[in-house]
LUMKOLPA-417582 format. One record per residue (C-alpha): y, x, z. Coordinates in steps of 0.001 Angstrom, whole numbers, padded with zeros to 6 digits, always signed. Layout:
BEGIN
YXZ...
//
This chain:
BEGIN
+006808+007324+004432+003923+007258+007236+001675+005800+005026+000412+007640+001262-001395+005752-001711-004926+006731-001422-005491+009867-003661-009324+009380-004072-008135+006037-006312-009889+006911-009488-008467+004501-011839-010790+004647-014795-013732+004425-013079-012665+001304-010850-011745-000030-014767-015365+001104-016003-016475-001427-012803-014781-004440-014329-017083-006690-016319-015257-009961-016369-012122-011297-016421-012370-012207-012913-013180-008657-011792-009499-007720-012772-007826-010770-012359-009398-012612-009451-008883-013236-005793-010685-009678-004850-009713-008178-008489-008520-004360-009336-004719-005815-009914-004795-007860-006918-005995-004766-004545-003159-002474-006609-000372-005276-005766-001180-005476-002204-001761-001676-001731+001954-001398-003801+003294-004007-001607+002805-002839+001402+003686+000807+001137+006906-000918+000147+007380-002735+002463+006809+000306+004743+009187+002571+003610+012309-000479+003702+011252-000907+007334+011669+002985+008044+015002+002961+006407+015967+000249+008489+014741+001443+011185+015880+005297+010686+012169+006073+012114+008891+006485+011522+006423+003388+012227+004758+004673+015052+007811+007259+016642+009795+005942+019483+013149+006751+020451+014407+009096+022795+016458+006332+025427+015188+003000+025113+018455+000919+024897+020536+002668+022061
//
């Protein structure tokens, strides 16, 4: 895959940030930023199998 999970994530101390309920839970929360950042790398890496290429490479002849 093109894209990696960030590595400077620090998990415990984006935990030691929540103070609510909605800090984890909410519409800008830690789970909802994990899910999307999950998602999407997913998502990702099904569209290079599909495609058999990287996002951003091209083919050699345009029509095969």
């Amino acid at each position: 895959m093109t894209k990696n999970i960030n590595t400077n994530f620090d998990y415990n101390e984006e935990v030691k940030k929540c103070k609510t309920i909605d800090d984890v839970m909410g519409k800008n929360g830690l789970i909802q930023k994990l899910v999307k950042d999950v998602l999407e790398n997913i998502l990702e890496g099904e569209m290079e199998e599909h495609l058999g290429r990287n996002k951003y490479e091209r083919k050699e002849t345009p029509y095969e």
